[in-house]
C-alpha positions in Angstrom: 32.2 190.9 32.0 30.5 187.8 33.0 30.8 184.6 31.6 27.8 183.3 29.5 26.2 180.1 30.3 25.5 177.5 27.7 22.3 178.1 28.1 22.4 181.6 27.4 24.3 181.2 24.7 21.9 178.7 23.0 19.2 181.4 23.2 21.1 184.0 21.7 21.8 182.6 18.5 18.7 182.3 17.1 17.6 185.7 17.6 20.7 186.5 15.7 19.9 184.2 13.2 16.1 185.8 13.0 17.3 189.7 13.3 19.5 188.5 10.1 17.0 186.9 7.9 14.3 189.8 8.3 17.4 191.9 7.5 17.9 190.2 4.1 13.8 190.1 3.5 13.0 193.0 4.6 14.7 195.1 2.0 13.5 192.7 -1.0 9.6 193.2 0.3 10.0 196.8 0.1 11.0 196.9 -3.2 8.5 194.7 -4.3 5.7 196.6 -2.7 7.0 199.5 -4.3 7.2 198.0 -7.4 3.0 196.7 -7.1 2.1 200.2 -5.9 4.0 202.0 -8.6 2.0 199.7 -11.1 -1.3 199.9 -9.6 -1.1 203.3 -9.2 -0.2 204.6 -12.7 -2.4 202.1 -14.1 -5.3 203.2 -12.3 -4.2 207.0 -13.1 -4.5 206.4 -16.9 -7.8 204.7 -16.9 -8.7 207.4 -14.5 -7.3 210.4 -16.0 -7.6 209.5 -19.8 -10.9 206.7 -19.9 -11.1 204.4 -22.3 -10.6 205.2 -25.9 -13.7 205.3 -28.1 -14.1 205.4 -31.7 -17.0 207.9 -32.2 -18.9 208.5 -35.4 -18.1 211.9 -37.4 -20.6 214.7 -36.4 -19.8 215.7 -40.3 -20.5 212.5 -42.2 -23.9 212.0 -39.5 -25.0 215.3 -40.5 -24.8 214.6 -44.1 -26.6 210.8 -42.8 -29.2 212.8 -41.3 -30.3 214.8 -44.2 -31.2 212.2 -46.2 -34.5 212.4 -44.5 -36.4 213.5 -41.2 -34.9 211.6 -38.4 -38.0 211.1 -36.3 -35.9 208.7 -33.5 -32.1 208.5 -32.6 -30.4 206.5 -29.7 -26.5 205.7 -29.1 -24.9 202.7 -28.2 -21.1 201.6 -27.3 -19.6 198.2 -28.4 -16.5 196.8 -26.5 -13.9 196.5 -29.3 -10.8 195.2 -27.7 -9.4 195.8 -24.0 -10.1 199.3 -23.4 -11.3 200.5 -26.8 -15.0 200.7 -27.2 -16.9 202.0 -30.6 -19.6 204.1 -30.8 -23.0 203.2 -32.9 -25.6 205.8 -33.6 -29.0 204.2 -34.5 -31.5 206.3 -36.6 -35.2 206.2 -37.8 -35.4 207.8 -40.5 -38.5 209.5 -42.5 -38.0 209.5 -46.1 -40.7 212.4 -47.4 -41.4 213.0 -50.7 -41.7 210.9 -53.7 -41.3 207.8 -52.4 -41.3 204.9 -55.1 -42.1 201.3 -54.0 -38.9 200.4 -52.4 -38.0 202.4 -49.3 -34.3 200.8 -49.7 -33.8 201.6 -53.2 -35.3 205.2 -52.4 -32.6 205.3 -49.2 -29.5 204.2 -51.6 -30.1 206.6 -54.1 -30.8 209.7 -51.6 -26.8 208.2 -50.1 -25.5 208.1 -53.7 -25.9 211.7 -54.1 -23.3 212.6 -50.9 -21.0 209.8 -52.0 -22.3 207.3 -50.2 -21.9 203.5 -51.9 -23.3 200.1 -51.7 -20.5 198.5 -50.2 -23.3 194.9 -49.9 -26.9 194.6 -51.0 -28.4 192.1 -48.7 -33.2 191.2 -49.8 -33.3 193.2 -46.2 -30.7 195.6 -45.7 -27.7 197.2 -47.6 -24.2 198.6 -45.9 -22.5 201.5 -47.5 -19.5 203.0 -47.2 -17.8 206.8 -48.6 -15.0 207.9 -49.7 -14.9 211.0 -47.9 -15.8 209.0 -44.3 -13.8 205.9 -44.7 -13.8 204.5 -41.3 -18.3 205.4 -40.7 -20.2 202.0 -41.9 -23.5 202.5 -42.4 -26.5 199.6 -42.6 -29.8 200.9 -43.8 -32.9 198.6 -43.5 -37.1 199.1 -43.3 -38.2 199.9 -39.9 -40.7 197.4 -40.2 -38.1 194.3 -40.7 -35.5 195.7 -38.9 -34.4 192.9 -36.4 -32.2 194.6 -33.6 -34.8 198.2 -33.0 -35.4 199.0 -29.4 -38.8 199.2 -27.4 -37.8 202.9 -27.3 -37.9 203.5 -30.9 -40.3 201.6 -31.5 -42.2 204.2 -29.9 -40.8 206.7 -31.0 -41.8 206.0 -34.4 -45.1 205.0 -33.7 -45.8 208.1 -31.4 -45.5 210.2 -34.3 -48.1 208.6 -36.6 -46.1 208.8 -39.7 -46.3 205.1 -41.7 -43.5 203.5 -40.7 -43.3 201.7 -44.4 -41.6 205.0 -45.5 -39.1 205.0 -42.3 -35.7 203.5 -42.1 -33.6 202.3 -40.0 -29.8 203.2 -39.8 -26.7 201.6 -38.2 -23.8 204.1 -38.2 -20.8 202.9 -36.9 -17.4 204.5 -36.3 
C-alpha cells in the first residue's frame, strides 16, 4: 500500500465527516417527511371523502312549515358554524289564503300553534318559534313587506306572482 501524504489525508477527513452527518440526517428527514405526508394526506382524504358536516333542516318538520300556507318563493342558504360544520337555512315566502284577520303575524302564529309550533319570542316585527316534536328547527316568521334580510330574487318572486304581498310571510328555518 502506499503511504498517504498529509495532504491527502487532510482531504479525506472531511468527506468522512460529511458522508457521516448526512448519515445521521438523513434518516431523521425521512421520517419527518413521512410523518407531513401521512398528515396531509389523511386530512385531505377526510375532507375529501366525507365533506364538511352540515346541519340540514328536517324535510318532516318543513313540510309541516310549508303547509301553513302557499309557499310562492323558497331559496337555501349555508352558515359557517364552526371549523368544518356549516348549517343550513331554508328561507320561505309564504301566502297565507283564507281568512286573513288584520295581523298577518298573529294569523302565521296561530296557523304554527295548531302543529305544535310555539312562540319561543315575540319581537313588534317578527316572532321565533320553536316545537317540541323538532327541537333543534328555529323558525323566524316576519311580513314580507318589513322583512330586512329578503333577496333581490324573492323579491321577485313574490312580486311576479301578483298576489299582495301584505298577506305573505317571510320564514327563517334553521337547523
Amino acid at each position: 500500500m502506499a503511504d498517504v501524504g498529509p495532504e491527502e489525508e487532510g482531504e479525506m477527513a472531511p468527506s468522512r465527516r460529511r458522508v457521516q452527518l448526512n448519515a445521521g440526517v438523513l434518516p431523521i428527514v425521512t421520517v419527518l417527511t413521512t410523518v407531513v405526508l401521512t398528515v396531509g394526506l389523511g386530512w385531505a382524504a377526510l375532507h375529501f371523502f366525507f365533506g364538511p358536516d352540515v346541519r340540514r333542516v328536517d324535510p318532516a318538520a318543513l313540510s309541516e312549515l310549508r303547509a301553513v300556507g302557499r309557499v310562492v318563493g323558497e331559496e337555501d342558504s349555508l352558515g359557517h358554524e364552526w371549523r368544518n360544520s356549516y348549517v343550513e337555512f331554508k328561507h320561505l315566502a309564504v301566502y297565507l289564503d283564507g281568512g286573513v284577520k288584520e295581523d298577518i303575524l298573529a294569523e302565521a302564529e296561530q296557523r304554527l300553534s295548531r302543529s305544535g309550533w310555539q312562540v319561543g319570542r315575540r319581537q313588534p316585527r317578527e316572532i321565533n318559534l320553536q316545537s317540541v316534536t323538532w327541537p333543534s328547527v328555529f323558525v323566524g316568521v316576519e311580513r314580507f313587506e318589513e322583512a330586512r334580510y329578503v333577496s333581490t330574487e324573492l323579491r321577485e318572486a313574490v312580486a311576479a306572482t301578483g298576489l299582495p304581498r301584505g298577506k305573505v310571510v317571510y320564514m327563517t328555518i334553521q337547523a
